[in-house]
C-alpha positions as CSV (number, residue, x, y, z in Angstrom):
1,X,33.7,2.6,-2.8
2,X,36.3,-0.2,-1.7
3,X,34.2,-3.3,-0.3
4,X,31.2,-2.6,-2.4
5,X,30.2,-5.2,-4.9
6,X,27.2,-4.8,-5.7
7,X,24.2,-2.4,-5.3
8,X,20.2,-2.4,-5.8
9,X,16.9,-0.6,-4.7
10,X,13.9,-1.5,-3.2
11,X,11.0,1.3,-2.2
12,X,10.1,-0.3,0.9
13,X,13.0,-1.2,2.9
14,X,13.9,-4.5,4.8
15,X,13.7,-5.1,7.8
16,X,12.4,-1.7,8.7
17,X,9.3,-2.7,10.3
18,X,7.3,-1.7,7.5
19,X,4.8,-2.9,5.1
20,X,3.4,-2.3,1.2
21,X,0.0,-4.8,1.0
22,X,-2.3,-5.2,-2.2
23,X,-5.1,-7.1,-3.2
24,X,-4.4,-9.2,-6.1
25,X,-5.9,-12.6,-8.2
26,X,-4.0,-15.8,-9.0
27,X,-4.5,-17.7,-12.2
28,X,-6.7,-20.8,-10.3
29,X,-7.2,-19.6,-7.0
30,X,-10.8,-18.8,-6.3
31,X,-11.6,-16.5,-3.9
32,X,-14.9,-16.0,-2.1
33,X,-16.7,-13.0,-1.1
34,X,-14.8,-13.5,2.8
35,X,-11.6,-14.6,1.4
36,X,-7.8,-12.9,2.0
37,X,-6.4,-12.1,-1.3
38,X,-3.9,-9.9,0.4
39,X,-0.4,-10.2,-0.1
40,X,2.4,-7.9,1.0
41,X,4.7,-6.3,-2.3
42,X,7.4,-4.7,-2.6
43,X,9.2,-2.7,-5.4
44,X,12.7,-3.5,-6.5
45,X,15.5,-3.3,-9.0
46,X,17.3,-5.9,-10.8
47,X,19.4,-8.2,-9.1
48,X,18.2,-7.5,-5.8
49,X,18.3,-10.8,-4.0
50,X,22.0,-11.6,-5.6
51,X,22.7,-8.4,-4.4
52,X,21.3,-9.8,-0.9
53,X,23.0,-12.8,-1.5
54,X,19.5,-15.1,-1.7
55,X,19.4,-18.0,-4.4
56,X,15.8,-18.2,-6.1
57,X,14.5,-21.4,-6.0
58,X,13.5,-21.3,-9.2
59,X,13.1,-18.8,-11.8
60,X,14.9,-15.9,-13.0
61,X,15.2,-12.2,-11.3
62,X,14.3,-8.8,-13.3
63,X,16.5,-7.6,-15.7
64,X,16.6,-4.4,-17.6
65,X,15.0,-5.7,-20.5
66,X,11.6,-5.9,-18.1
67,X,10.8,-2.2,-18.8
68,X,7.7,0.0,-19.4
69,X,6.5,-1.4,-23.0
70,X,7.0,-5.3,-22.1
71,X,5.1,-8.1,-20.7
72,X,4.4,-7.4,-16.8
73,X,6.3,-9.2,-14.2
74,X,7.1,-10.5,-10.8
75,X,8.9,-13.0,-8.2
76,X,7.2,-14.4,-5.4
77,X,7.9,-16.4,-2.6
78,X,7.0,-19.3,-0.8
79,X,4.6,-17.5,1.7
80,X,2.7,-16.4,-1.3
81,X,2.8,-19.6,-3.1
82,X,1.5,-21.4,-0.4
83,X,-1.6,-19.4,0.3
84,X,-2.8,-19.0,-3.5
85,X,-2.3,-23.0,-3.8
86,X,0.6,-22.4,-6.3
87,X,3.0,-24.9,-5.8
88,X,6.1,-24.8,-6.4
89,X,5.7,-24.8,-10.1
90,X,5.0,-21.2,-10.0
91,X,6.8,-19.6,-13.1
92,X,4.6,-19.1,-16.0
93,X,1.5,-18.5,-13.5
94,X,-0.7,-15.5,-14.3
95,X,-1.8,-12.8,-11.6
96,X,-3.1,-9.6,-11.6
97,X,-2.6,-6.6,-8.9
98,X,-6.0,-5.8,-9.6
99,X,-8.2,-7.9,-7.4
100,X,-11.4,-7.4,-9.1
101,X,-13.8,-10.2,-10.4
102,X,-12.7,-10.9,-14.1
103,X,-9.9,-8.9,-13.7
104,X,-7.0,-9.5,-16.7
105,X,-4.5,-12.0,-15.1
106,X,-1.5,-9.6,-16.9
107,X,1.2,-10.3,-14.6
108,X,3.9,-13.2,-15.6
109,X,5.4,-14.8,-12.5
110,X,8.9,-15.2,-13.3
111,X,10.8,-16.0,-10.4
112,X,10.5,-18.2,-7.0
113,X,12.2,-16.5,-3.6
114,X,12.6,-18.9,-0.6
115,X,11.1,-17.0,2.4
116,X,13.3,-14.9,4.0
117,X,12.8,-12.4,6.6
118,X,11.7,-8.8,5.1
119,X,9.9,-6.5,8.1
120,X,10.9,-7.5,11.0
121,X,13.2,-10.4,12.6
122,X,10.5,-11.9,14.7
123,X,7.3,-11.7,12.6
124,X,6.0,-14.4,10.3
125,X,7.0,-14.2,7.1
126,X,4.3,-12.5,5.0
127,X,3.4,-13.8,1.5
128,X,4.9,-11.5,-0.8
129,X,5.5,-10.6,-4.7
130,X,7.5,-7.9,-5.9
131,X,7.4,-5.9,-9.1
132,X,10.0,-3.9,-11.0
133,X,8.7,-0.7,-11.6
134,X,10.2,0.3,-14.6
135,X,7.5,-2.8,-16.0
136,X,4.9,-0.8,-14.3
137,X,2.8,2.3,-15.6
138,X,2.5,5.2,-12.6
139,X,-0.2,6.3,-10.9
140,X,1.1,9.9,-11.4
């Protein structure tokens, strides 16, 4: 199409009011029995936030090379970083989306995302990863 330069996916959709949560662990945060290890996520493709026009602040975005087969990824973003006392140092971290005691940290952070707005204009911006799901085995 003329105009178009560039397109992605993502399975929940910005800015539509809507919301994907999971529990998950963070290589060195310790959770208690009462605390919030909750953290909105989000599916997407590569190059999604160049696609959106948003800079990572540090890190790299998915590429097709992060398929079904390889080492396990995601990006965060600050939001996140902040509540699982990450830093901003975050790339290399381990995390798993299975929040479990013991559970297998098997998740490489590989990107940082400056908070931007993703459900709705006015709410607070939710600490968030997002995975590629070609990285990820289905449910189904």
């Amino acid at each position: 199409m003329p105009g178009v330069s560039g397109v992605t996916a993502g399975m929940v959709p910005l800015l539509g009011n809507s919301n994907w949560n999971s529990s998950i662990a963070v290589e060195g945060f310790q959770a208690g029995p009462d605390t919030d290890t909750t953290a909105s996520v989000n599916e997407i493709a590569p190059a999604y936030f160049r696609t959106l026009g948003v800079s990572l602040a540090s890190g790299r975005e998915f590429t097709r090379t992060d398929a079904l087969g390889t080492a396990k990824v995601a990006m965060v973003n600050e939001a996140f970083a902040k509540k699982f006392n990450l830093g901003r140092n975050v790339v290399g971290k381990r995390m798993s989306t299975d929040s479990a005691p013991g559970a297998k940290l098997d998740v490489e952070i590989v990107g940082l995302v400056p908070n931007t707005k993703y459900s709705e204009v006015k709410a607070k911006i939710p600490p968030q990863f997002w995975e590629d799901p070609e990285a990820f085995p289905s449910d189904g």
